[in-house]
N, C-alpha and C positions, 0 to 999 in steps of 0.2 A: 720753311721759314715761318715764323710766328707772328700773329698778327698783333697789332698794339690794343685788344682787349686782353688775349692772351696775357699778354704780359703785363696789364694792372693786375689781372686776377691772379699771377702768380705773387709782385710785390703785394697784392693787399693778403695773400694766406701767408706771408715771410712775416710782413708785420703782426697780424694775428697772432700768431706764433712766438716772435718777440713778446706782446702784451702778455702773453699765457706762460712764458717762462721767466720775466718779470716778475709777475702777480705770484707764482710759484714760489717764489726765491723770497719774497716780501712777507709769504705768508710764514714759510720755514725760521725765519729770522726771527720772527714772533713767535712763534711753537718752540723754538730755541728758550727764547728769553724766558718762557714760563714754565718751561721745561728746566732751567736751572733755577729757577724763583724756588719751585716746586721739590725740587733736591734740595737746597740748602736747608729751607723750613722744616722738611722734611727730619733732615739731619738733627736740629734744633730741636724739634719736638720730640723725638728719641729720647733724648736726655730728660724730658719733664713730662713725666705719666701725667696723665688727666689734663694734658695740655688739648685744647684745638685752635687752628689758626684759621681763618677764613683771607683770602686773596682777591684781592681783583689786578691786571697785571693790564692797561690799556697803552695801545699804542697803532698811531696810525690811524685813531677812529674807531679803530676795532678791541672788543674786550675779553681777555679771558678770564674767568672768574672760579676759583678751586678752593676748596676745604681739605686740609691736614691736621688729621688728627687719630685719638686711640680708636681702636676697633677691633675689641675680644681680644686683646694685650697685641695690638699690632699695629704700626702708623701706617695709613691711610692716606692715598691720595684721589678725593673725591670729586666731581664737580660742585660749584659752589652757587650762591642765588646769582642771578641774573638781572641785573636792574630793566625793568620795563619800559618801554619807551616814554613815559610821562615822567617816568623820576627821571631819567635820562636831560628831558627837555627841564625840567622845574633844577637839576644842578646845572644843566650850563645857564639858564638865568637867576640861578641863585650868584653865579659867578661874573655875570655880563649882566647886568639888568638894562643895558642899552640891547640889547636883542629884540626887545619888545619893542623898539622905536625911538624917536627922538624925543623929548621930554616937550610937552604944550608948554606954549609961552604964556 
């Protein structure tokens, strides 16, 4: 018979386990999404030589960011720039300027 540490420590690696195949599933849905962003454009830019597309594709917080385009007569799907954490912070208060506080009276 098992004793009642035994068995938090079996529900706390159950739940572990749930968060880990949660977080899995959440990450996929997003590699999905930009994974078809990334096909479509793709397909687009086929049709127009000299074309490149740059992508950012964010969701959940998290960003994926990719460049499509020619390369030695062949479309490309490349990684694209990555916004740094200050541009990051300086767009969501370009978009919320209450971030920075409540305005002096």
């Amino acid at each position: 018979m098992r004793d009642a540490f035994g068995d938090a420590l079996d529900r706390m690696a159950r739940r572990e386990e749930l968060e880990r195949l949660r977080a899995d599933a959440a990450t996929n849905r997003r590699t999905s999404v930009a994974a078809e962003v990334a096909e479509a454009v793709r397909r687009i830019v086929e049709r127009h030589p000299d074309t490149m597309v740059t992508i950012s594709v964010e969701s959940a917080g998290d960003s994926t960011a990719f460049t499509v385009g020619w390369v030695n007569e062949t479309v490309s799907i490349s990684p694209g720039p990555v916004k740094d954490a200050a541009a990051q912070l300086a767009d969501l208060i370009r978009r919320d300027h209450r971030l920075l506080g409540p305005d002096p009276d």
